[in-house]
mmCIF file of the N, C-alpha and C atoms, coordinates in Angstrom:
data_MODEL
# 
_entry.id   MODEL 
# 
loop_
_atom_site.group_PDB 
_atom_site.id 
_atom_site.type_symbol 
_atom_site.label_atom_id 
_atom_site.label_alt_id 
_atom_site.label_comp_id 
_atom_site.label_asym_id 
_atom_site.label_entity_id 
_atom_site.label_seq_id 
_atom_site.pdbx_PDB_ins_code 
_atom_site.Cartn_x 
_atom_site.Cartn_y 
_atom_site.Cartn_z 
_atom_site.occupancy 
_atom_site.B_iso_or_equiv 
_atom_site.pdbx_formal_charge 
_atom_site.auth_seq_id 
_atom_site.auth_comp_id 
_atom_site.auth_asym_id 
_atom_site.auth_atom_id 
_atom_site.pdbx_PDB_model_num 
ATOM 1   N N  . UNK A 1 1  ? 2.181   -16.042 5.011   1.00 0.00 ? 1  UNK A N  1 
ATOM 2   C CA . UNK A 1 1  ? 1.486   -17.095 4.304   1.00 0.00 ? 1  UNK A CA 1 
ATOM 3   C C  . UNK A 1 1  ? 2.434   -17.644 3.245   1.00 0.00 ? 1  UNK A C  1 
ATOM 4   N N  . UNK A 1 2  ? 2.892   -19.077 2.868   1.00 0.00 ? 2  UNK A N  1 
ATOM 5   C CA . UNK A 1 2  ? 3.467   -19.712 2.322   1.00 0.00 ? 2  UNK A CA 1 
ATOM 6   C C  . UNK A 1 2  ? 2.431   -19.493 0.489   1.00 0.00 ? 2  UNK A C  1 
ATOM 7   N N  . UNK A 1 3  ? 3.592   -19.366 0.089   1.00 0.00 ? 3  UNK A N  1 
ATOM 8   C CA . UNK A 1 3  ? 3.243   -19.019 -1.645  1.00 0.00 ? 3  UNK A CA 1 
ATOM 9   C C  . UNK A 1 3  ? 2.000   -20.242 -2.020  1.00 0.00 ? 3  UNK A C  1 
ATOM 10  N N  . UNK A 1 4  ? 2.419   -21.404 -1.737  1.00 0.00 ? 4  UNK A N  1 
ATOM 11  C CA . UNK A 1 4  ? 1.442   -22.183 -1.999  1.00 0.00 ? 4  UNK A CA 1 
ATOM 12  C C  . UNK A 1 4  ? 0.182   -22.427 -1.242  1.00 0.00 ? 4  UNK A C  1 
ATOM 13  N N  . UNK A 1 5  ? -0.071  -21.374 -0.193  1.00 0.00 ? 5  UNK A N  1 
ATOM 14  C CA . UNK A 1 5  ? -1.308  -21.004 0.595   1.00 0.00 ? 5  UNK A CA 1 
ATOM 15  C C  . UNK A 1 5  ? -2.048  -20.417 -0.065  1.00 0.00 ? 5  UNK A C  1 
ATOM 16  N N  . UNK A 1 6  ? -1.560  -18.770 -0.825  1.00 0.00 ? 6  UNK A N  1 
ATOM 17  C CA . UNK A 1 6  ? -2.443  -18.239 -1.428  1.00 0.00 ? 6  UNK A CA 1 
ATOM 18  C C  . UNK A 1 6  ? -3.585  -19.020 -2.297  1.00 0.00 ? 6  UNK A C  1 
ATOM 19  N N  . UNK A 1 7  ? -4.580  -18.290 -2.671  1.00 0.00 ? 7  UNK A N  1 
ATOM 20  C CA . UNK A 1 7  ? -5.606  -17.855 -2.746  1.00 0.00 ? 7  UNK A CA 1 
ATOM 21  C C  . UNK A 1 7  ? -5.741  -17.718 -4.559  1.00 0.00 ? 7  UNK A C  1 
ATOM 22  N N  . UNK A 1 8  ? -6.645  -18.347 -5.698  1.00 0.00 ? 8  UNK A N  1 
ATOM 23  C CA . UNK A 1 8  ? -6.299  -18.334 -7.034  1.00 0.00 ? 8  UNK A CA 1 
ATOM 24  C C  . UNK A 1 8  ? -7.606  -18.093 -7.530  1.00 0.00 ? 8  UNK A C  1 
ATOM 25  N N  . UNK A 1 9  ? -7.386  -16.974 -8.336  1.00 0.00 ? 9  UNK A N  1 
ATOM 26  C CA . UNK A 1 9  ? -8.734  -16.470 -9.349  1.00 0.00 ? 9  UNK A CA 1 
ATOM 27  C C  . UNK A 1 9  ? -8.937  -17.605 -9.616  1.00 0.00 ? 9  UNK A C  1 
ATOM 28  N N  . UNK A 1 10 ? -10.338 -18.278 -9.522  1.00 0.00 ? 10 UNK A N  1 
ATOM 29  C CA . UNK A 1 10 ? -11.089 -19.093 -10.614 1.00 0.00 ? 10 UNK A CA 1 
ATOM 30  C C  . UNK A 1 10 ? -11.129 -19.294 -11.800 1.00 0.00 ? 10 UNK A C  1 
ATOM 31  N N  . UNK A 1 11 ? -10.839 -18.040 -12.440 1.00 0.00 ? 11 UNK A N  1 
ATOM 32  C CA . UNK A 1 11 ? -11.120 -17.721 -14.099 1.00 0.00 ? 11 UNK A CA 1 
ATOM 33  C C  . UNK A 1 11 ? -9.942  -17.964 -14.599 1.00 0.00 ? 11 UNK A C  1 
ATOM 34  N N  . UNK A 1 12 ? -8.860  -17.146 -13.888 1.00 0.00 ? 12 UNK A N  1 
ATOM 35  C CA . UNK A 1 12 ? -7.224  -16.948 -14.686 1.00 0.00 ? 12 UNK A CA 1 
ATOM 36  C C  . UNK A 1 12 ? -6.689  -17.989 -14.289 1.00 0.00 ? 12 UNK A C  1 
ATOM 37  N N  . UNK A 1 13 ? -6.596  -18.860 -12.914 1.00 0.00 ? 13 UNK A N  1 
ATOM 38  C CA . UNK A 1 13 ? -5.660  -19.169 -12.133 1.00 0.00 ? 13 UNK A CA 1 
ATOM 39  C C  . UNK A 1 13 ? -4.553  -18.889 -11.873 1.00 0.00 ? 13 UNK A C  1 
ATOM 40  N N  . UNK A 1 14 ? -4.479  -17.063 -11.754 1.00 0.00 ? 14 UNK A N  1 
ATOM 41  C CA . UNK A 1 14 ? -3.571  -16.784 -11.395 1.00 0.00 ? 14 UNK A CA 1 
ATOM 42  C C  . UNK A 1 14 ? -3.489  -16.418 -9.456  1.00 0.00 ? 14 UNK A C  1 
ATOM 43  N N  . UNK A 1 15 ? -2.665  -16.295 -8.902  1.00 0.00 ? 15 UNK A N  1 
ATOM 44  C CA . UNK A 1 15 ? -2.889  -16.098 -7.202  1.00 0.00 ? 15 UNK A CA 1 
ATOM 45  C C  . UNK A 1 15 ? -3.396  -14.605 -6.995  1.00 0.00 ? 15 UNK A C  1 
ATOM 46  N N  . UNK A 1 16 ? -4.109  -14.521 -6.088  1.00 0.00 ? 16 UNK A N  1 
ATOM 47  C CA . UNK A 1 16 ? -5.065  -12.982 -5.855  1.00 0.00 ? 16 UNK A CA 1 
ATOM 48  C C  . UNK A 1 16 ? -3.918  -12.164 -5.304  1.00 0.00 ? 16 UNK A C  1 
ATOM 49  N N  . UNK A 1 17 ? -3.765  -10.952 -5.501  1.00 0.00 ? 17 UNK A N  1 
ATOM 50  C CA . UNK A 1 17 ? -2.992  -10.209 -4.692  1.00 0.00 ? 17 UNK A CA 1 
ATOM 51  C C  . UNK A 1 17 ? -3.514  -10.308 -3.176  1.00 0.00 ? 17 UNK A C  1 
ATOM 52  N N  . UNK A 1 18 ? -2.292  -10.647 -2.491  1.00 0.00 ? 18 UNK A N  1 
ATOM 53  C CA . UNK A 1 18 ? -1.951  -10.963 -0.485  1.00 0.00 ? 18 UNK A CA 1 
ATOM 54  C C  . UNK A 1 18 ? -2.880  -9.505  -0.268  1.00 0.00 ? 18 UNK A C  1 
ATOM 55  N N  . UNK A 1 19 ? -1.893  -8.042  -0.641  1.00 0.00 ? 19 UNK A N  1 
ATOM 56  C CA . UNK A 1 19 ? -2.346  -6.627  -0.215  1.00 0.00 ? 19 UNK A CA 1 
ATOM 57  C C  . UNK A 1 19 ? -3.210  -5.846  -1.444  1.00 0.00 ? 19 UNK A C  1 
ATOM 58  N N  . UNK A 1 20 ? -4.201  -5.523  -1.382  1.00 0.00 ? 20 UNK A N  1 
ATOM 59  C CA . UNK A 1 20 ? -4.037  -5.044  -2.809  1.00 0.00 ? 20 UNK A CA 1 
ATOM 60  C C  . UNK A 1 20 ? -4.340  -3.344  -2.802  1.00 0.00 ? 20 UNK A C  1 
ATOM 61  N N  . UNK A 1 21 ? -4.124  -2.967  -3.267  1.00 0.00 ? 21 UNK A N  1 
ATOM 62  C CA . UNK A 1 21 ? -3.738  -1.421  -3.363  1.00 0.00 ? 21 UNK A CA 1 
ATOM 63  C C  . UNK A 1 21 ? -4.970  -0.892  -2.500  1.00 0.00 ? 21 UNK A C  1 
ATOM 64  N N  . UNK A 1 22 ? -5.806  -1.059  -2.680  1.00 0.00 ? 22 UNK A N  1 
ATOM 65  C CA . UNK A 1 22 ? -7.220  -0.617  -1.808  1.00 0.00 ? 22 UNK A CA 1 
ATOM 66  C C  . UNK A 1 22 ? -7.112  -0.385  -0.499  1.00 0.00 ? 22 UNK A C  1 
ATOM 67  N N  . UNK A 1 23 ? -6.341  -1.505  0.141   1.00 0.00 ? 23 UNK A N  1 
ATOM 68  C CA . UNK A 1 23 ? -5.839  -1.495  1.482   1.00 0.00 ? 23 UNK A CA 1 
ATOM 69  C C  . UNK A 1 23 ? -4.660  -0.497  2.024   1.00 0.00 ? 23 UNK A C  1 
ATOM 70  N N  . UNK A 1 24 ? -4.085  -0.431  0.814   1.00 0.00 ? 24 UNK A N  1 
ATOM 71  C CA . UNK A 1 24 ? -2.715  0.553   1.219   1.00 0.00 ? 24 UNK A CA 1 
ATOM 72  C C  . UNK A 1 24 ? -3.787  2.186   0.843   1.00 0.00 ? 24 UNK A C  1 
ATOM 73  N N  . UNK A 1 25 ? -4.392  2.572   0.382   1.00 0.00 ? 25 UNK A N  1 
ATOM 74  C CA . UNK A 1 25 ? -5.338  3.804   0.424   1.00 0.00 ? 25 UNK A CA 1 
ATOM 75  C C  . UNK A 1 25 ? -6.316  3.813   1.483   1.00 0.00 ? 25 UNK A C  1 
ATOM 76  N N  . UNK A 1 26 ? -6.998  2.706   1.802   1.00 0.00 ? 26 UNK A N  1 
ATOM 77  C CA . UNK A 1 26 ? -7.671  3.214   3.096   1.00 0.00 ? 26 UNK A CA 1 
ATOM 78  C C  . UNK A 1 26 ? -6.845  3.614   4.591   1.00 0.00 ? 26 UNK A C  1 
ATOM 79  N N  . UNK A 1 27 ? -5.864  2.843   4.489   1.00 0.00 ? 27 UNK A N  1 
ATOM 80  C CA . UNK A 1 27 ? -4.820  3.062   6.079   1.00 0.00 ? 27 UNK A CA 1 
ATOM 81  C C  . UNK A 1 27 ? -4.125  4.798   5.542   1.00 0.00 ? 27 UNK A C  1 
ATOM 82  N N  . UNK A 1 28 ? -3.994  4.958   4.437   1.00 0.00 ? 28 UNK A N  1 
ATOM 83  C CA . UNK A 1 28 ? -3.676  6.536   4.274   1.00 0.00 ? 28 UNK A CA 1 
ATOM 84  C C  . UNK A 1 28 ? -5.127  7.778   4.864   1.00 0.00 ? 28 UNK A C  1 
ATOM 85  N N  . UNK A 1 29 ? -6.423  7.141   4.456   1.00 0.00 ? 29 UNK A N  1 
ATOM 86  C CA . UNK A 1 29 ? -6.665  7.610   4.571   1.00 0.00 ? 29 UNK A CA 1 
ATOM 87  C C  . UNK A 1 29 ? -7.899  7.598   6.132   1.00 0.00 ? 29 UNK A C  1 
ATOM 88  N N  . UNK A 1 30 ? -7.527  6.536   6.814   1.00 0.00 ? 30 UNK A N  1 
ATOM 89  C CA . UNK A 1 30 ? -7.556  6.191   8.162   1.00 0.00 ? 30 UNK A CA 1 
ATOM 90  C C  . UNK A 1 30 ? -6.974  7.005   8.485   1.00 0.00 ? 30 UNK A C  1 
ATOM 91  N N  . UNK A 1 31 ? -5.994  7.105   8.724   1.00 0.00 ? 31 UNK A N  1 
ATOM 92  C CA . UNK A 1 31 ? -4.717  8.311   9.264   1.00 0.00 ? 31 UNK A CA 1 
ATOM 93  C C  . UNK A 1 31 ? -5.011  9.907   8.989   1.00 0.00 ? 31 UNK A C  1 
ATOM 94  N N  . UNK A 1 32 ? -6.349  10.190  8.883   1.00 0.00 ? 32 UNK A N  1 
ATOM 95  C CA . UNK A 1 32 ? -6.451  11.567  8.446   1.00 0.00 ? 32 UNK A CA 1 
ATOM 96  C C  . UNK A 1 32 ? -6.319  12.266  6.452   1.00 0.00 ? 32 UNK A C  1 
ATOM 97  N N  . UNK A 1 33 ? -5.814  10.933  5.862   1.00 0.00 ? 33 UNK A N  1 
ATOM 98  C CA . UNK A 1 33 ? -5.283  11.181  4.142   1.00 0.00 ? 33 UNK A CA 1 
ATOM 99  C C  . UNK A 1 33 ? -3.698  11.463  4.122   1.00 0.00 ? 33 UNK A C  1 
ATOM 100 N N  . UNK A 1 34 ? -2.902  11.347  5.313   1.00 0.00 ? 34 UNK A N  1 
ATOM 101 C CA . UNK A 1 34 ? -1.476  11.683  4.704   1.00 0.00 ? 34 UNK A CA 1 
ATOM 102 C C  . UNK A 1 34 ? -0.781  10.964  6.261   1.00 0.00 ? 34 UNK A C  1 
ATOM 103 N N  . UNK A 1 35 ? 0.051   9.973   5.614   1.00 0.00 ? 35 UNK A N  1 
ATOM 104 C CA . UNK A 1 35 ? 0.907   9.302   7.201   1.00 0.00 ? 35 UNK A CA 1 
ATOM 105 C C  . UNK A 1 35 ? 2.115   8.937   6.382   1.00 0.00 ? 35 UNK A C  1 
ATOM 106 N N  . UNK A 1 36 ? 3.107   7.857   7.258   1.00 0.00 ? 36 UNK A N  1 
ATOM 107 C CA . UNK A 1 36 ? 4.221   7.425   6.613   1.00 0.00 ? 36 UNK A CA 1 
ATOM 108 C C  . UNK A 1 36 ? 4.018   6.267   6.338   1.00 0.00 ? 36 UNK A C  1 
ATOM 109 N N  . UNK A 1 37 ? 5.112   5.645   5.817   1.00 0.00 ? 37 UNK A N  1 
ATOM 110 C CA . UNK A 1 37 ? 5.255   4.281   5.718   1.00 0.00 ? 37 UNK A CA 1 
ATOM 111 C C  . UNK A 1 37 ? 5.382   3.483   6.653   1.00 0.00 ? 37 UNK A C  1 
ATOM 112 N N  . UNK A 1 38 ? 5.594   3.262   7.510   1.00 0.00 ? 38 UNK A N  1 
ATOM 113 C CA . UNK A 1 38 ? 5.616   2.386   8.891   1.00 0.00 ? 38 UNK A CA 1 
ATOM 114 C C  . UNK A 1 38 ? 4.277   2.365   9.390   1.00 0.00 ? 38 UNK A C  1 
ATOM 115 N N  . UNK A 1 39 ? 3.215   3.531   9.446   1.00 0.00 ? 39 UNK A N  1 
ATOM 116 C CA . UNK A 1 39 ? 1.849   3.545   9.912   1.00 0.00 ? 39 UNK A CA 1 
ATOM 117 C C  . UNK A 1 39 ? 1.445   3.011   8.891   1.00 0.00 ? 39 UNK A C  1 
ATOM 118 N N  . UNK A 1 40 ? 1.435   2.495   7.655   1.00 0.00 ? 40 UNK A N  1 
ATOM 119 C CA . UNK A 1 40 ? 0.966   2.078   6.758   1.00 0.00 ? 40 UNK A CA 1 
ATOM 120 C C  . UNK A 1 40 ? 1.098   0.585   6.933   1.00 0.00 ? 40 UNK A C  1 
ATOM 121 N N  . UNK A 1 41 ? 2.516   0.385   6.458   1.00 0.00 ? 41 UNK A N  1 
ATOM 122 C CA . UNK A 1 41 ? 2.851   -1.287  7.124   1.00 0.00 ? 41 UNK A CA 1 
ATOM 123 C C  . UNK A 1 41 ? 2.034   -1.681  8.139   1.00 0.00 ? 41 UNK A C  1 
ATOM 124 N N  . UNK A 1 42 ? 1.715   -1.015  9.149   1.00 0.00 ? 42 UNK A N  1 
ATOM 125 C CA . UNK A 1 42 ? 1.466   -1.575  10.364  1.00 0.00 ? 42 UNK A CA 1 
ATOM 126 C C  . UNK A 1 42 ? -0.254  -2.158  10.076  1.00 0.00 ? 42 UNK A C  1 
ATOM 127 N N  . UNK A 1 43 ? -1.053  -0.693  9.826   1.00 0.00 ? 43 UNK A N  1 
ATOM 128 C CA . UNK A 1 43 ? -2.411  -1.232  9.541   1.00 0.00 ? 43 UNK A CA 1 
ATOM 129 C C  . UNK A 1 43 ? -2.937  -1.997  8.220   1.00 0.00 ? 43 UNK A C  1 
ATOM 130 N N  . UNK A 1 44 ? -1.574  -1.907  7.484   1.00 0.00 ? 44 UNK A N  1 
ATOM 131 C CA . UNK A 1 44 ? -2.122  -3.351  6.253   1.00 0.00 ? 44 UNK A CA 1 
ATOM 132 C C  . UNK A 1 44 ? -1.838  -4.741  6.915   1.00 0.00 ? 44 UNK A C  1 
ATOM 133 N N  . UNK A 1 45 ? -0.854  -4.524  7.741   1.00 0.00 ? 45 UNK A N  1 
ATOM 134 C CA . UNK A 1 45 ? -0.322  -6.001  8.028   1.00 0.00 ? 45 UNK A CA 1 
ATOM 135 C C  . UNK A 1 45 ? 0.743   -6.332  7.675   1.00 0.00 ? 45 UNK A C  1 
ATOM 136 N N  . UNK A 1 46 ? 1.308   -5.719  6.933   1.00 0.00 ? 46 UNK A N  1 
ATOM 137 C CA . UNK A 1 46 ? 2.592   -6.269  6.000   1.00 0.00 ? 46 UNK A CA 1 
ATOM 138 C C  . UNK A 1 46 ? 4.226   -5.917  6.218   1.00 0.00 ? 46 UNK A C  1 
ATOM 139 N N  . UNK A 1 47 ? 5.211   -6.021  5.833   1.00 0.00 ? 47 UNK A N  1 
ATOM 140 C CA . UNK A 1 47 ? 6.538   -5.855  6.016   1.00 0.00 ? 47 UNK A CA 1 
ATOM 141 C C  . UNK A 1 47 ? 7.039   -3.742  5.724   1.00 0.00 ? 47 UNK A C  1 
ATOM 142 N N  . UNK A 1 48 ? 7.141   -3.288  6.247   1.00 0.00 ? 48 UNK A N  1 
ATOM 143 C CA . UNK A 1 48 ? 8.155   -2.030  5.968   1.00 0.00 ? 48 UNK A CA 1 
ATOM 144 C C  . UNK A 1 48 ? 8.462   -1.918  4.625   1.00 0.00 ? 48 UNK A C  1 
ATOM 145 N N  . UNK A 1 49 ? 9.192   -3.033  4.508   1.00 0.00 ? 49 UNK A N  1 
ATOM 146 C CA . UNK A 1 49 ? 10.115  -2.762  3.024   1.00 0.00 ? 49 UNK A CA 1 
ATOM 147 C C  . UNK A 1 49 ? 8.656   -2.792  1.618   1.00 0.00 ? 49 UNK A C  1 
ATOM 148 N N  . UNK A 1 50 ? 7.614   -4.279  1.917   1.00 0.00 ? 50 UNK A N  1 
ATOM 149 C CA . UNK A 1 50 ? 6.738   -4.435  1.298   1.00 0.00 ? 50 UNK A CA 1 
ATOM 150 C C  . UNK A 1 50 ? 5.546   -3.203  0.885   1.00 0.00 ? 50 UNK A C  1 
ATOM 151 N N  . UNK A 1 51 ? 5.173   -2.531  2.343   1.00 0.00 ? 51 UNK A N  1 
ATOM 152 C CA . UNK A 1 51 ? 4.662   -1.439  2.029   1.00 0.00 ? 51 UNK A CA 1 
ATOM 153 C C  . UNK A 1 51 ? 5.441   -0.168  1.359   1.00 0.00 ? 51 UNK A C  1 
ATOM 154 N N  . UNK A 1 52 ? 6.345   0.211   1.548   1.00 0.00 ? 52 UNK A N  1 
ATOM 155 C CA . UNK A 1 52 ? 7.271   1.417   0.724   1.00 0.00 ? 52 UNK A CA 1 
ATOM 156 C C  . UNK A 1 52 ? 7.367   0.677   -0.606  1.00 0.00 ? 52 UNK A C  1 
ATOM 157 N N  . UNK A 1 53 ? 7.846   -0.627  -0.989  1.00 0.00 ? 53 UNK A N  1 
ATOM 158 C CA . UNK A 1 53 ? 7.654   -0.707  -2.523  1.00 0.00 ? 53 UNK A CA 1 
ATOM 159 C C  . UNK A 1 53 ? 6.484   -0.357  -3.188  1.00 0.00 ? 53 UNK A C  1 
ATOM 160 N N  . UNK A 1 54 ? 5.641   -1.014  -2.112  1.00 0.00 ? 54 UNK A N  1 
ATOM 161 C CA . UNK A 1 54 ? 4.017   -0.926  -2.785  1.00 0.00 ? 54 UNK A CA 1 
ATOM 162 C C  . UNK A 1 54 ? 3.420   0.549   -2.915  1.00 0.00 ? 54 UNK A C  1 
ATOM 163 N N  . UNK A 1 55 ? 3.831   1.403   -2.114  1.00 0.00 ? 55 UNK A N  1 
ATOM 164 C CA . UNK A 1 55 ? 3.543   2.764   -2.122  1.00 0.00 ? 55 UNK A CA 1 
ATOM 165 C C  . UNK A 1 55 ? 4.413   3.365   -2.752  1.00 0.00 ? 55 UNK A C  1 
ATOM 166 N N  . UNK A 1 56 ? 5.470   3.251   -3.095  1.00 0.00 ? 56 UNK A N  1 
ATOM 167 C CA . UNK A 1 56 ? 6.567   3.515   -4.004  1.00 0.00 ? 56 UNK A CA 1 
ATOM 168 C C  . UNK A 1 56 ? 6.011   3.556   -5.486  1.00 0.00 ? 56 UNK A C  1 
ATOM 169 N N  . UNK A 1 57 ? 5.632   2.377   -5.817  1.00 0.00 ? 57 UNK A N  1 
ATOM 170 C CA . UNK A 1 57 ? 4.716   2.102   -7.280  1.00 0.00 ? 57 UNK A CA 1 
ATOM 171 C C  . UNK A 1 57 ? 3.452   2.707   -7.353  1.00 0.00 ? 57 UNK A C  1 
ATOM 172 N N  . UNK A 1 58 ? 2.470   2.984   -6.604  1.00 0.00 ? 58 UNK A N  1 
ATOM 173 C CA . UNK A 1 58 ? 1.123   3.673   -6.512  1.00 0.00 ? 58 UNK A CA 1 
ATOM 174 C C  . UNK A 1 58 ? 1.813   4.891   -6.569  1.00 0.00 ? 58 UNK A C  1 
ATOM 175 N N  . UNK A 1 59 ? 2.692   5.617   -5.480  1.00 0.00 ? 59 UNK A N  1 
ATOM 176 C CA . UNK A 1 59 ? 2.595   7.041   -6.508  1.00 0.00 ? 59 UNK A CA 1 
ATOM 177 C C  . UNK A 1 59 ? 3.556   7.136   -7.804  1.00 0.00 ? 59 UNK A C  1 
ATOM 178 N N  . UNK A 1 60 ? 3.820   6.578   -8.042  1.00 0.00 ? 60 UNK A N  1 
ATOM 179 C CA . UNK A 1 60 ? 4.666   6.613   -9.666  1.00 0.00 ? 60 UNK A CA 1 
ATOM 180 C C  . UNK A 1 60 ? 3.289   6.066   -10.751 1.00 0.00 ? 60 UNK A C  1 
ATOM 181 N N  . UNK A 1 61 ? 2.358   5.360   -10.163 1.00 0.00 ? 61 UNK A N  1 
ATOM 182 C CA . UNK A 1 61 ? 1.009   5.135   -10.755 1.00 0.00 ? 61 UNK A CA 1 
ATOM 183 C C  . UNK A 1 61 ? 0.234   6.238   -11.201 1.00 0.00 ? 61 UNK A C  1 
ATOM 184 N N  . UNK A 1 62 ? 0.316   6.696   -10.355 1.00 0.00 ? 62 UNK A N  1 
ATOM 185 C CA . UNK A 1 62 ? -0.679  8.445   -9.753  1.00 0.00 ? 62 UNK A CA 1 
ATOM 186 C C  . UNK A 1 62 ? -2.068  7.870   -8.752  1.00 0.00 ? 62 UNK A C  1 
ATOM 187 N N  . UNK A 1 63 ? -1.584  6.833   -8.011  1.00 0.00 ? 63 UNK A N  1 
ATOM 188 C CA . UNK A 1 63 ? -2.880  6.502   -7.275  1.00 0.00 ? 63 UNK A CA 1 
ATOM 189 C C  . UNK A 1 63 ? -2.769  7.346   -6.546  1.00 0.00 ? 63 UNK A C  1 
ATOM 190 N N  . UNK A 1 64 ? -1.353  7.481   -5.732  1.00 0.00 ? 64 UNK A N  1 
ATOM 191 C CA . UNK A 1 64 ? -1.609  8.362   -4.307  1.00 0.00 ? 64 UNK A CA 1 
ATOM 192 C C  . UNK A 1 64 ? -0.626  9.203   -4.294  1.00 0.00 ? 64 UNK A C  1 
ATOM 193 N N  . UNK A 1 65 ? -0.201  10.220  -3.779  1.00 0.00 ? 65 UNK A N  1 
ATOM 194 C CA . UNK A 1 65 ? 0.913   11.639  -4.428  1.00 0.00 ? 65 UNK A CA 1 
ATOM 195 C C  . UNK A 1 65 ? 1.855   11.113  -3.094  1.00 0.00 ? 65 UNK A C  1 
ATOM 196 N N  . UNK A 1 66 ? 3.312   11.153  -3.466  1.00 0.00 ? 66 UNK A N  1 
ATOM 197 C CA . UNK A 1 66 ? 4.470   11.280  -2.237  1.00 0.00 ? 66 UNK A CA 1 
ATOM 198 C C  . UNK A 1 66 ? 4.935   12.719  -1.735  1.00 0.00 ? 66 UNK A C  1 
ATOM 199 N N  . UNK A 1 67 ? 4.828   13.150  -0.721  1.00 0.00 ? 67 UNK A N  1 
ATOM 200 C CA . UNK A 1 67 ? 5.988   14.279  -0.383  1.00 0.00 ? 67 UNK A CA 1 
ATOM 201 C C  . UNK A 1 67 ? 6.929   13.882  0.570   1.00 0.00 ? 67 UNK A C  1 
ATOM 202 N N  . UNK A 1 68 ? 7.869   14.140  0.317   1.00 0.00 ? 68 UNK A N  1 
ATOM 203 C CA . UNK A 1 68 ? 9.014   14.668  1.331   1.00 0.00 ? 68 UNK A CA 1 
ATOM 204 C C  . UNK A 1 68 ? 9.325   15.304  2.383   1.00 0.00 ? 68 UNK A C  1 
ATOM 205 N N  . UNK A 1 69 ? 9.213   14.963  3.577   1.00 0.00 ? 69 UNK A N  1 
ATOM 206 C CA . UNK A 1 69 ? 9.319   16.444  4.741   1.00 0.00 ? 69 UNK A CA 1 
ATOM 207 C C  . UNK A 1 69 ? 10.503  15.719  5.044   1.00 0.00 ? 69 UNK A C  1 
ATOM 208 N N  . UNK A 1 70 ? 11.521  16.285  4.981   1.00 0.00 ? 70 UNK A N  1 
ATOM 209 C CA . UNK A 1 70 ? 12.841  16.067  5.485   1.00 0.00 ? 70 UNK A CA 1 
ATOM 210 C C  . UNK A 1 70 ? 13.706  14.558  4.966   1.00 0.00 ? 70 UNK A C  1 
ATOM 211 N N  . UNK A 1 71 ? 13.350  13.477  5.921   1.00 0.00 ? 71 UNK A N  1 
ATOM 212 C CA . UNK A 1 71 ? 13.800  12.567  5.370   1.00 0.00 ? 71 UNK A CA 1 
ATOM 213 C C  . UNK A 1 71 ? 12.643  11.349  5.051   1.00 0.00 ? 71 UNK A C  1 
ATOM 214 N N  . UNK A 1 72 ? 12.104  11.924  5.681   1.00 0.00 ? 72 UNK A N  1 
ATOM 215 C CA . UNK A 1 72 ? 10.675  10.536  5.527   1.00 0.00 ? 72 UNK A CA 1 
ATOM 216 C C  . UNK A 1 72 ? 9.502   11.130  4.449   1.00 0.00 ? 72 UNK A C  1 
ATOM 217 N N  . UNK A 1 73 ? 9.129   9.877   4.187   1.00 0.00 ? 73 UNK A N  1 
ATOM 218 C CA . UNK A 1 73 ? 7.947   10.306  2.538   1.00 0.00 ? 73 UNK A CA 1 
ATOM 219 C C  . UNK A 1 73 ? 6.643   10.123  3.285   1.00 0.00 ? 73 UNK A C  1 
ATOM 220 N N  . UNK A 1 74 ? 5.892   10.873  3.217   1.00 0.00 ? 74 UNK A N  1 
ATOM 221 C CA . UNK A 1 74 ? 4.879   11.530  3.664   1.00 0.00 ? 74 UNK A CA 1 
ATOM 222 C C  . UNK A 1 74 ? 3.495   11.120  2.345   1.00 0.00 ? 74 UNK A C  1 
ATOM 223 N N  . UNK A 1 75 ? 2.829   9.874   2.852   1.00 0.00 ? 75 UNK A N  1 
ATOM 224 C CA . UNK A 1 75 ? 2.031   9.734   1.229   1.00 0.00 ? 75 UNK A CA 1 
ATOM 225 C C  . UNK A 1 75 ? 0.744   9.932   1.857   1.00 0.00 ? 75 UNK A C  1 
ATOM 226 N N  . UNK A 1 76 ? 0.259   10.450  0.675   1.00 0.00 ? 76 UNK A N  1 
ATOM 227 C CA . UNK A 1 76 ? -1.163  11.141  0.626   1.00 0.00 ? 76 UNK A CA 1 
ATOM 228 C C  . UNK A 1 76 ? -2.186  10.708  -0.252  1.00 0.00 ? 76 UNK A C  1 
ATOM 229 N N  . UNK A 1 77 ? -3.340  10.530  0.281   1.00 0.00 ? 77 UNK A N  1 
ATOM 230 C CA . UNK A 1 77 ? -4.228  10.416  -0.997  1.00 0.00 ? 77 UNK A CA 1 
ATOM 231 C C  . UNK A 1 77 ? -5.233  11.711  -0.986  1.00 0.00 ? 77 UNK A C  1 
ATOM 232 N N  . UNK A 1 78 ? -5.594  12.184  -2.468  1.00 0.00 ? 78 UNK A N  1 
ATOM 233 C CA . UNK A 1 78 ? -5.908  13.989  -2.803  1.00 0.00 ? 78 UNK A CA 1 
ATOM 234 C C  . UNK A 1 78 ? -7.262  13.223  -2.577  1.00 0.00 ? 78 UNK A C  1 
ATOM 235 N N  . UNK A 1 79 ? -7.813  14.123  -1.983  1.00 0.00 ? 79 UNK A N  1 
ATOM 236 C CA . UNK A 1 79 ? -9.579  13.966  -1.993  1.00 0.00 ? 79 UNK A CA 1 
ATOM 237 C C  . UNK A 1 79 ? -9.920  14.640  -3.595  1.00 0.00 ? 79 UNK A C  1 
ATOM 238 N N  . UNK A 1 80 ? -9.706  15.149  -3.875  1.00 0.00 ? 80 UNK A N  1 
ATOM 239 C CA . UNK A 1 80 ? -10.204 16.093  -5.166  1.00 0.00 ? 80 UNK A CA 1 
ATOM 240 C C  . UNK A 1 80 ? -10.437 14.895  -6.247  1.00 0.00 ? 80 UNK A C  1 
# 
């Protein structure tokens, strides 16, 4: 979608977030609560690189926890 497509709060007029974090937590937790980044990209819709930033920043947030198994990041969201 072209920048000037999006979509603008009424109130702020600022543009709505395209993905917004909600979406990147339900496809985690579609997937059982713990997948990679590429299964993520895929069921938001969005670019590889776009989803790993975006999940990159949520767990440095503390929305959703990262692990490591080898070389790929493994993100999770804690039911607790």
């Amino acid at each position: 979608m072209a920048p000037d497509e999006r979509d603008r709060d009424d109130e702020t007029g600022q543009f709505t977030e395209e993905y917004p974090p909600d979406d990147f937590v339900a496809a985690i937790e579609a997937d059982g609560g713990a997948t990679g980044t590429k299964d993520v990209a895929d069921a938001v819709g969005c670019s590889y690189e776009l989803a790993y930033k975006k999940l990159r920043q949520m767990a440095d947030d503390g929305t959703i926890d990262r692990r490591k198994v080898g070389n790929v990041n493994l993100w999770v969201v804690d039911d607790g």
